[in-house]
C-alpha positions as CSV (number, residue, x, y, z in Angstrom):
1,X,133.6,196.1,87.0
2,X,132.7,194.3,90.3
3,X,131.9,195.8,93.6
4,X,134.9,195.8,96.3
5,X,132.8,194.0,98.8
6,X,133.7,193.4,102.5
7,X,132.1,190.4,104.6
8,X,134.3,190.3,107.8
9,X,135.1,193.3,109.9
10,X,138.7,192.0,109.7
11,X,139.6,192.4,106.5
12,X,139.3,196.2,106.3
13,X,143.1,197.0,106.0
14,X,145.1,200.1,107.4
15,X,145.1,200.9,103.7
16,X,141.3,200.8,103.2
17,X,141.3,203.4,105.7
18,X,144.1,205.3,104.2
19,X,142.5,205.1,101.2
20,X,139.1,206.4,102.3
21,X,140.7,209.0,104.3
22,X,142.4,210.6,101.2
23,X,138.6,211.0,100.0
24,X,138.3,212.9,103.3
25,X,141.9,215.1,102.2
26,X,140.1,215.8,98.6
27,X,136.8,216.6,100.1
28,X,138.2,218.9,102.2
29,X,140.5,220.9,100.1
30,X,138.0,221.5,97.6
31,X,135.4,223.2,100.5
32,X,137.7,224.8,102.4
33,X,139.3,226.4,99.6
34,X,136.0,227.5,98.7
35,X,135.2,228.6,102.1
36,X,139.2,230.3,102.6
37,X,138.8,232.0,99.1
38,X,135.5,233.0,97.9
39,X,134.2,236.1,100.2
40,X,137.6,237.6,100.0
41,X,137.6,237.5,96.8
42,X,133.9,238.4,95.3
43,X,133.8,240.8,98.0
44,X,138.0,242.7,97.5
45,X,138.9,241.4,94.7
46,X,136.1,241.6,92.1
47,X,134.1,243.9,94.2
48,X,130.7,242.8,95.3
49,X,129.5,243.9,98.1
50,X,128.8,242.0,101.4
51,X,124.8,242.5,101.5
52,X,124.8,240.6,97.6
53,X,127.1,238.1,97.9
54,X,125.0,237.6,102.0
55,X,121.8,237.4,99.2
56,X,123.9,234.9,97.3
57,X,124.6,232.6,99.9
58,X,120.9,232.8,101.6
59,X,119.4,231.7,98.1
60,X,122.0,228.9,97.5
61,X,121.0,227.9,101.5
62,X,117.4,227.7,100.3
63,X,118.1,225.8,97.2
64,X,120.5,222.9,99.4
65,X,117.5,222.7,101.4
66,X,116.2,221.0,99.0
67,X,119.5,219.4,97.3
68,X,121.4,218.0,99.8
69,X,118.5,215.5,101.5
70,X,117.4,214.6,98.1
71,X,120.6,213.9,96.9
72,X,121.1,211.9,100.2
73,X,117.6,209.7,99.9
74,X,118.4,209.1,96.6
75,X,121.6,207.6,97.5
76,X,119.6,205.0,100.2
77,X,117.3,204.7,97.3
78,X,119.8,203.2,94.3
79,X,120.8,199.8,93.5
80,X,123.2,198.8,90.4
81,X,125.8,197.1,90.0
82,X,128.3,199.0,91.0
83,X,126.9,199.7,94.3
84,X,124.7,202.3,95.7
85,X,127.5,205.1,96.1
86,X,129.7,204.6,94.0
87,X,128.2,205.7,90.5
88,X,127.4,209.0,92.4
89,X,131.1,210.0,93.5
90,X,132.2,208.4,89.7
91,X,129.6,211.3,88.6
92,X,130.8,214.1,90.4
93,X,134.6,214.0,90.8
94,X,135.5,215.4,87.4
95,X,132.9,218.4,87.2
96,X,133.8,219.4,90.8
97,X,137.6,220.0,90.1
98,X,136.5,221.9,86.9
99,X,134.1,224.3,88.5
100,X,136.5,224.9,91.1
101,X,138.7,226.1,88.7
102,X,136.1,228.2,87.2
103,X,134.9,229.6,90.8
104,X,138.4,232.1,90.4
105,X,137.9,232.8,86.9
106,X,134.8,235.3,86.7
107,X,134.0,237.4,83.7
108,X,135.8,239.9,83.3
109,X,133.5,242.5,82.7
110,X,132.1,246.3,83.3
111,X,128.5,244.8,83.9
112,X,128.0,243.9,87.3
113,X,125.3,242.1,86.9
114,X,126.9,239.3,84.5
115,X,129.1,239.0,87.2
116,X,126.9,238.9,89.7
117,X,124.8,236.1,87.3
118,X,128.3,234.2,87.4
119,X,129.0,233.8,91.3
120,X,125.2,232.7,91.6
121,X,125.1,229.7,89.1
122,X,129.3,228.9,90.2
123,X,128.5,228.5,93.5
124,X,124.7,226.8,92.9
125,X,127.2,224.2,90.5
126,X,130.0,223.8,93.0
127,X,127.5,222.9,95.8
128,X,125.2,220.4,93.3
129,X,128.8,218.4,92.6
130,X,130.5,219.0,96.0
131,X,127.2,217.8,97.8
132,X,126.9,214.5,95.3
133,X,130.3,213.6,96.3
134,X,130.6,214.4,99.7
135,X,127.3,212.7,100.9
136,X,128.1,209.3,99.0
137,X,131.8,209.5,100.3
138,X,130.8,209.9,103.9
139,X,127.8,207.8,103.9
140,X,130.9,204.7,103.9
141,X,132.2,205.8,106.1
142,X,129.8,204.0,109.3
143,X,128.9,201.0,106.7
144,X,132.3,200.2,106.3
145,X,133.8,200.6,109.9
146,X,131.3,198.9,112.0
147,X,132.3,199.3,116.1
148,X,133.4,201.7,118.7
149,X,136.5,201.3,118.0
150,X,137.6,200.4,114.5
151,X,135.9,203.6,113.5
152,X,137.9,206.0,116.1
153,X,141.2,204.3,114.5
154,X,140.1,204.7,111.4
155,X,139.0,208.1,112.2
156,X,142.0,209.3,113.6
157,X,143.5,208.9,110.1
158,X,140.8,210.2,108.6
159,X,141.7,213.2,110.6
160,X,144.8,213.6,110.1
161,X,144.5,213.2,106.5
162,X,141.3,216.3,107.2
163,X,144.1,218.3,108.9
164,X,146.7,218.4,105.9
165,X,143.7,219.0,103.7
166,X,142.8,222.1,105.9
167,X,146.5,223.2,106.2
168,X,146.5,222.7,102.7
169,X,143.7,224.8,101.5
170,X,144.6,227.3,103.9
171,X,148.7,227.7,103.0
172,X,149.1,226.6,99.5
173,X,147.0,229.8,98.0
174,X,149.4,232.5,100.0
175,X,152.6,230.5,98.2
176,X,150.8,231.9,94.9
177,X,148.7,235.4,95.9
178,X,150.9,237.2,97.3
179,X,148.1,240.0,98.9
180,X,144.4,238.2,99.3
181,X,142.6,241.6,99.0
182,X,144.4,243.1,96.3
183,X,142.2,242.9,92.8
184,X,145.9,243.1,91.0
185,X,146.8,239.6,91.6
186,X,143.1,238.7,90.1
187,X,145.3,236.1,87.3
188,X,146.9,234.2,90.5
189,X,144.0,233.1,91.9
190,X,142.7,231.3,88.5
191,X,146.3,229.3,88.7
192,X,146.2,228.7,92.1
193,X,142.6,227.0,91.3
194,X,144.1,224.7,88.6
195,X,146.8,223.6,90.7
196,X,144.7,222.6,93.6
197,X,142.3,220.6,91.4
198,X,144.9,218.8,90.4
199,X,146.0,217.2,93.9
200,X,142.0,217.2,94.7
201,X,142.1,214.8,91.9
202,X,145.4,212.5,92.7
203,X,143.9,212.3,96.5
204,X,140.1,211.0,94.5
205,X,141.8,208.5,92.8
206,X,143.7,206.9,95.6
207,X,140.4,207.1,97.0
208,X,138.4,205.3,94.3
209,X,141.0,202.7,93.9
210,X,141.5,201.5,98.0
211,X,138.8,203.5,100.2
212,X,135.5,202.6,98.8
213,X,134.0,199.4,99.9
214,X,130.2,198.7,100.0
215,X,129.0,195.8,102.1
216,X,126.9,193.1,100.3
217,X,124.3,192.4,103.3
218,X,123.2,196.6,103.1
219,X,122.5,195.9,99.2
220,X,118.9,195.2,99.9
221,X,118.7,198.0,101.8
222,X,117.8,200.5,99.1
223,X,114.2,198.6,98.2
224,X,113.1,199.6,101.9
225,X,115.1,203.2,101.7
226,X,111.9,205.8,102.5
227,X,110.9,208.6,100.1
228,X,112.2,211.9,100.9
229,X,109.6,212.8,102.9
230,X,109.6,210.0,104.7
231,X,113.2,210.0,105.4
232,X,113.2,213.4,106.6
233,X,110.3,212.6,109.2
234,X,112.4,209.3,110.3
235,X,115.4,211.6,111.1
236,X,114.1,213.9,112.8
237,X,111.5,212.3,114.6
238,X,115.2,210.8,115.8
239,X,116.0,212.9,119.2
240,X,119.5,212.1,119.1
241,X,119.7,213.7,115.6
242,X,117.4,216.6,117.0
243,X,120.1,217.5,119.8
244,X,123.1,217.0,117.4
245,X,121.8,219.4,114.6
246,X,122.3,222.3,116.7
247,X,125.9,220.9,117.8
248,X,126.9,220.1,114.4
249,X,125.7,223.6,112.8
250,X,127.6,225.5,115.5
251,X,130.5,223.5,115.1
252,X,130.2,223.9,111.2
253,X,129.5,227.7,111.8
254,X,132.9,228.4,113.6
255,X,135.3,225.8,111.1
256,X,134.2,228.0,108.3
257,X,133.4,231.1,109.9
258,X,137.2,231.5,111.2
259,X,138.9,231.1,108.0
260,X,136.6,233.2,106.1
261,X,137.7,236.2,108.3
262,X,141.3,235.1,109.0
263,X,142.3,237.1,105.9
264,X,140.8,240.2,107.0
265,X,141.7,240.0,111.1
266,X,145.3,239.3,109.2
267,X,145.7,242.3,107.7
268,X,144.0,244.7,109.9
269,X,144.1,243.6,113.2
270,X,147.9,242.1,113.1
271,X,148.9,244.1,110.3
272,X,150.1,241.5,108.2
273,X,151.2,243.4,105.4
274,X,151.5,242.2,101.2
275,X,155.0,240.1,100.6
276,X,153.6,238.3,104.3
277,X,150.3,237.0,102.6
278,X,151.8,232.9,103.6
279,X,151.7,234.3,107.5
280,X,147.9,234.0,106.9
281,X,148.4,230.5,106.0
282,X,150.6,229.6,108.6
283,X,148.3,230.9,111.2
284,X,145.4,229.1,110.5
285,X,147.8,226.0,109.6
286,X,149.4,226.5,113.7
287,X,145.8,225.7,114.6
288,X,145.5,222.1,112.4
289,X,148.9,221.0,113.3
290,X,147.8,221.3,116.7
291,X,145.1,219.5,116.0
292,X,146.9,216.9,114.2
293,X,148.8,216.3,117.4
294,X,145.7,216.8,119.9
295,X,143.4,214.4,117.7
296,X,145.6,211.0,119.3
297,X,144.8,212.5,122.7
298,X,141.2,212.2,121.7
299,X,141.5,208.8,120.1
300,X,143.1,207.4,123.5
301,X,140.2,208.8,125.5
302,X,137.3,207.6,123.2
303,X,139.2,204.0,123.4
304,X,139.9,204.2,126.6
305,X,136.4,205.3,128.3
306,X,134.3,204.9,125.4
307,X,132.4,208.3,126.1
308,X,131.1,210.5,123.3
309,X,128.5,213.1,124.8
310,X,130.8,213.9,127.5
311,X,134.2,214.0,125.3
312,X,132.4,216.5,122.8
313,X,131.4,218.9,125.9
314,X,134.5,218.9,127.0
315,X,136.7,219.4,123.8
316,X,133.8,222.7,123.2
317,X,134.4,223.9,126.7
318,X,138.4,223.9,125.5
319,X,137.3,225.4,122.5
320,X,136.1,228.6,124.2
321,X,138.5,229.0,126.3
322,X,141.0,229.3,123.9
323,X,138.7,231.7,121.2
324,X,138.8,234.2,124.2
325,X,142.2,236.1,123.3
326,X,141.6,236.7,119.6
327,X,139.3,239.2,121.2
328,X,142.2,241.0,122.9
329,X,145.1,240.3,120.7
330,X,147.3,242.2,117.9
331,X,150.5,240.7,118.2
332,X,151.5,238.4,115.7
333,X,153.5,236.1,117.8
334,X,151.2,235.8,120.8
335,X,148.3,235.0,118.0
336,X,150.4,232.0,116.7
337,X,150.6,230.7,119.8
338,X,146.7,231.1,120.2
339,X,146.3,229.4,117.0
340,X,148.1,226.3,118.6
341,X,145.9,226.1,121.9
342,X,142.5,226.7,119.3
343,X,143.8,223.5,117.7
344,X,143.1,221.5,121.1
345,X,139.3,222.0,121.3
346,X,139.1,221.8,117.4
347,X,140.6,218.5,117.3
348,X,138.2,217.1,119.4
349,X,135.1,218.5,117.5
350,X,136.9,217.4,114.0
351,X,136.8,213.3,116.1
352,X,133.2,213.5,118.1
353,X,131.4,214.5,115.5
354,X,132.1,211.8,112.8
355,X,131.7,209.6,115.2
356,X,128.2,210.9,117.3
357,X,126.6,211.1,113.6
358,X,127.4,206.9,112.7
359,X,125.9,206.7,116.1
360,X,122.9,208.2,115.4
361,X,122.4,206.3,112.1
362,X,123.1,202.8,114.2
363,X,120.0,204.1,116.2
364,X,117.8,204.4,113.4
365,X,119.0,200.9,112.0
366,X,117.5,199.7,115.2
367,X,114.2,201.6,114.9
368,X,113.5,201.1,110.6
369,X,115.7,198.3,110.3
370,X,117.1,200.3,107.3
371,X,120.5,201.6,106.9
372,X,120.1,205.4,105.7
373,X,123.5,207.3,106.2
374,X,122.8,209.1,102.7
375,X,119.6,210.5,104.6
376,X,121.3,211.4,107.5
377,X,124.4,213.0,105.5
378,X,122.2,214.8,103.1
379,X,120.6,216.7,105.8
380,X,123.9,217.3,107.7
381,X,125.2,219.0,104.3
382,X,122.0,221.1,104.6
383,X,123.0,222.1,108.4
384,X,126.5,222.8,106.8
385,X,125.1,225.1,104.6
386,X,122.4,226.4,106.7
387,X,125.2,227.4,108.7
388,X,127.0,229.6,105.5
389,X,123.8,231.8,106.1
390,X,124.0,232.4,109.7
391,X,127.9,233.0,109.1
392,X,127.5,235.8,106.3
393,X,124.1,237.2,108.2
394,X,127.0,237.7,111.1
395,X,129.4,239.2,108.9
396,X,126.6,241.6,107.3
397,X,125.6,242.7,110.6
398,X,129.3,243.6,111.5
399,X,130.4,245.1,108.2
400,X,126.9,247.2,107.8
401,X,127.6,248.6,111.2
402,X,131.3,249.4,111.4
403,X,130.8,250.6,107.5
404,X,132.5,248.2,105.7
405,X,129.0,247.5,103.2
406,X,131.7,248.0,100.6
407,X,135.5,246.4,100.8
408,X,137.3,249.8,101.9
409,X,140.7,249.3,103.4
410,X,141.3,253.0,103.6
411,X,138.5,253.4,105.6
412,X,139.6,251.3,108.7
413,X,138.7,252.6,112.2
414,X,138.8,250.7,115.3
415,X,134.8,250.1,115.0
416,X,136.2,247.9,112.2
417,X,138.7,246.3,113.7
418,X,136.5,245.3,116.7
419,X,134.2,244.0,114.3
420,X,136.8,241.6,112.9
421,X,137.8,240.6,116.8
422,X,134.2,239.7,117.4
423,X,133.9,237.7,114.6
424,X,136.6,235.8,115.6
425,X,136.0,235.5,119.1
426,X,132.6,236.5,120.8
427,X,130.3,235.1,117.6
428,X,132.0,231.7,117.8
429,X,132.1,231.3,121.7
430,X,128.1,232.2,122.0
431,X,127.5,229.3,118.9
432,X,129.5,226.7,121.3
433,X,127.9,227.5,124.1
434,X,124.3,227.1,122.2
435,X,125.9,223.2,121.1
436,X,127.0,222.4,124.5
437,X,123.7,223.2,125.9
438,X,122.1,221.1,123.0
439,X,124.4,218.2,123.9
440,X,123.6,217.9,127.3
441,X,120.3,216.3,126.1
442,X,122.1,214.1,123.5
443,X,120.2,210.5,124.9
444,X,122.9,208.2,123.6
445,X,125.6,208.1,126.3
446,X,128.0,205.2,127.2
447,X,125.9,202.5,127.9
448,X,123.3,203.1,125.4
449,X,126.1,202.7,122.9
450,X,126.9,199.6,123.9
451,X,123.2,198.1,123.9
452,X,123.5,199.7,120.6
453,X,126.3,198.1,119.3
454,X,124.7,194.6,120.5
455,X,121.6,194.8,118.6
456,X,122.9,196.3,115.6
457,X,125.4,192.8,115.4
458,X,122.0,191.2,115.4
459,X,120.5,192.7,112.9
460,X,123.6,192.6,110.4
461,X,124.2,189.1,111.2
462,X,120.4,188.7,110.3
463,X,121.3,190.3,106.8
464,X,123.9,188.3,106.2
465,X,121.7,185.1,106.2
466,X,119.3,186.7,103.9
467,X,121.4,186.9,101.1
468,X,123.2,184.0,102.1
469,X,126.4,184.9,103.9
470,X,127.4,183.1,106.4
């Protein structure tokens, strides 16, 4: 098999980016179903409580430490011939839609601990696979769309295809379980696995066959690529990475945050009853439809004015704004159309940040000469995990102190209830305004970008020669 190779920016094709985008669709039903489905049901439906499966998800933080940048310098580090990323997304595609599957299907078992045994080495296995793929899928993503502003077009479809995978993950499980708390519908959850696998697989091989291209004058690349170490003293000796990580983990912190309590601020806050489980789904999917429709607002303006630090500030500062009600609310009309305004901010964090972090890694071309984006993407995994911990740290401190250690629906009192609302409203807003504060010191502004962009043309051009394009 050869390489799918690239040498002009021209001849990446709308369908190139349609087919690299429906990597992004894959990528993000199979973690947001994970993210949508696992606490609700270890913690209602199989019955583990919150401070175990909180230990759980601090030990699988600790181990991704580890995992994600190693997977990612490893990445920078390989040379075949079938590219650098490829034979790592080849890898991991099949055993990802098979433990995802498994995820739902638990032992069924009087022994806590096997069970317990079980969600720690499923989730350890689903994070090994999901990382190996998602870092190699993403680190194409700045190598094969090169400027300003082929990568917001081809972004915006990325986007879009991100949105229907998030209203996706988020609506096609309630068309199957028809109560997300209930430990009777155990069975559906196992089917609804195997049936999302399947279109997680049909979006990877649209993928594999039209989104992955790997440009010939990076090949070389990977016999400078740092070790580890070295890699993780490059990036964040970086200060533009330095200010992001605290955006991106706050940003990551409130996208999976909110769905993991939507079921739960569902039920008890708008009283969402069983038979209405697809409400749930609809809810969240009000909010990515909105974005959907928001997310060519922010492609105009990044075309248009070219800004980034200032566009990502502003689409947070939307953000808040709109988080604000789910504080006050228990109607489930009026939440719908709060869902629809949350869409508005969230669209423009889903744009700015995959397009601040290509930035970043343009930047550090310039200052090693090296292109690393599996560096850069193995440690933004890590910061998307990291921020699992600080989510279920949050939800332990509510549930512990409105007395909800253990999943007890009979035992709701408006404690509890404000615990949900906070979780969806005042934990998110302080985490934005932490990122907006972060971003105010992000160095790369307009201009820079564009001195960027010059001297990074250079550079590849200088490539090129090297191994004797033209």
């Amino acid at each position: 098999m050869k390489n799918k190779t690239v040498n002009e920016k021209k001849k990446i094709s709308i369908i190139n980016a349609i087919g690299y985008g429906f990597g992004q669709f894959s990528d993000t039903v199979a973690y947001q179903t994970f993210t949508f489905l696992t606490f609700t049901f270890y913690f209602s439906v199989v019955g583990l409580s919150v401070n175990f499966i909180t230990i759980g998800f601090i030990i699988w933080a600790i181990w991704n430490s580890v995992n994600d940048p190693l997977l990612g310098t490893l990445s920078d580090r390989t040379s075949t011939r079938f590219g650098k990323r490829r034979p790592y997304i080849y890898i991991a595609i099949g055993p990802l839609c098979i433990i995802l599957i498994l995820l739902f299907l638990p032992p069924i078992t009087l022994d806590l601990m096997i069970t317990r045994i079980f969600f720690i080495v499923i989730i350890f296995l689903f994070e090994f696979f999901y990382t190996m793929f998602g870092v190699n899928s993403k680190s194409l993503f700045p190598e094969i769309f090169q400027d300003l502003e082929q990568r917001t077009k081809a972004n915006t479809i990325r986007q879009v295809l991100n949105i229907i995978g998030l209203i996706f993950a988020f609506i096609f499980p309630t068309l199957f379980i028809p109560k997300l708390t209930e430990a009777k519908y155990f069975s559906n959850y196992g089917f609804t696995a195997v049936l999302i696998a399947i279109f997680i697989a049909i979006g990877l091989l649209i993928f594999i066959k039209f989104g992955i291209i790997e440009r010939p004058e990076f090949s070389e690349d990977s016999k400078k690529a740092p070790s580890l170490l070295k890699s993780l003293k490059y990036s964040f000796r970086n200060k533009a990475f330095r200010t992001y990580i605290v955006a991106g983990l706050a940003n990551w912190y409130i996208w999976q945050l909110l769905p993991t309590i939507v079921p739960l601020y569902g039920e008890f806050v708008l009283n969402i009853g069983e038979g209405q489980t697809i409400l749930l789904g609809l809810l969240l999917g009000m909010a990515f439809i909105s974005a959907a429709i928001f997310m060519f607002f922010w492609r105009w303006l990044i075309i248009k004015t070219g800004i980034l630090k200032k566009g990502f500030m502003i689409s947070m500062s939307i953000f808040i704004l709109t988080l604000i009600p789910l504080l006050f609310i228990s109607n489930i009309i009026i939440a719908f159309i709060c869902f629809f305004l949350i869409g508005i901010g969230m669209s423009g964090s889903f744009m700015f940040i995959d397009l601040i972090i290509p930035a970043i890694i343009d930047y550090d071309e310039l200052q090693t000469g090296v292109r690393r984006e599996g560096g850069y993407f193995g440690i933004n995994a890590f910061i998307v995990r990291l921020s699992t911990i600080f989510i279920f740290l949050s939800i332990s401190l509510v549930f512990n102190s409105v007395g909800w250690k253990v999943f007890d629906p009979v035992g709701t009192t408006e404690q509890t209830i404000l615990g949900l609302r906070s979780l969806m409203s005042i934990f998110p807003i302080i985490a934005l305004i932490l990122a907006i504060i972060s971003m105010s010191r992000f160095p790369i502004n307009k201009e820079k970008y564009r001195e960027i962009q010059k001297e990074i043309e250079i550079i590849h051009d200088e490539k090129k020669k090297r191994i004797g394009i033209a």
